[in-house]
N, C-alpha and C positions, 0 to 999 in steps of 0.2 A: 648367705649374707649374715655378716654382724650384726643382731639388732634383735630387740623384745615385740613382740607384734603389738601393736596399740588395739586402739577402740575396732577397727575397721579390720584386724586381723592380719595388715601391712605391717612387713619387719622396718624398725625403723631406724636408720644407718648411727652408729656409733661413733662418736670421735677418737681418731688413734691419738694418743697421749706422746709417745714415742716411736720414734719411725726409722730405728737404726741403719737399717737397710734401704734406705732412701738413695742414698750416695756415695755409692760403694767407690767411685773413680773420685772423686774427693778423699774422701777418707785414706784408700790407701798410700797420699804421700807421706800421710804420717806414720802411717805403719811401715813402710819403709826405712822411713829415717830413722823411726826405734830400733829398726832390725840392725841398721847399720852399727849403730851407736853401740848393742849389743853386739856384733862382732867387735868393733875396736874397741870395747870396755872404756866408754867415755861418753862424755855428752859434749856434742859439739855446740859451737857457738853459734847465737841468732843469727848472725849475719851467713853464717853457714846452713843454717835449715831456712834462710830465707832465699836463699840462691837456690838451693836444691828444687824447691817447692817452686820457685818462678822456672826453672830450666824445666818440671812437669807438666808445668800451666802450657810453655810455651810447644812442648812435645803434642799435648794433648788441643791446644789450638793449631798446628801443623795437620794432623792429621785429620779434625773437622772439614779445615780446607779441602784437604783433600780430596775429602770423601765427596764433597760437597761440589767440587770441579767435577768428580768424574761422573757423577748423577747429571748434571749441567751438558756434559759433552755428549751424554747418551739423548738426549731433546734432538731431534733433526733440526730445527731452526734456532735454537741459541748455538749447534756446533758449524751452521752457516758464519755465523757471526764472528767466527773465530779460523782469520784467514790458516795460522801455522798449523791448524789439525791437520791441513786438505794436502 
């Protein structure tokens, strides 16, 4: 554990100042779009990394869904619920 022990000889937790590695599925659209920009030798336009970036979001909300269906269908009594499985 992070931390200086106190009076009691308990470490005592430290606050992270920086946490770059927090949100790595966030971050990489942007690392993306650099990489692109770096192949085409150009910086493309806001309206252009704001498409990119929503077409990621909507990727990456797609597949929550999904996941999130198919844990759903694995419940014997919510896949009751769901005449087209049967």
């Amino acid at each position: 554990m992070d931390g200086a022990p106190d009076a009691d000889g308990f470490d005592q937790p430290q606050p992270r100042l920086a946490q770059p590695d927090a949100y790595p599925v966030l971050d990489g659209g942007h690392i993306a779009i650099m990489a692109m920009e770096g192949i085409a030798r150009r910086d493309f336009s806001a309206q252009v990394k704001e498409k990119m970036l929503l077409a990621g979001f909507v990727l990456i909300l797609l597949l929550m869904v999904t996941v999130i269906y198919n844990d759903l269908t694995r419940i014997s009594w919510i896949e009751r619920l769901m005449p087209w499985r049967n």
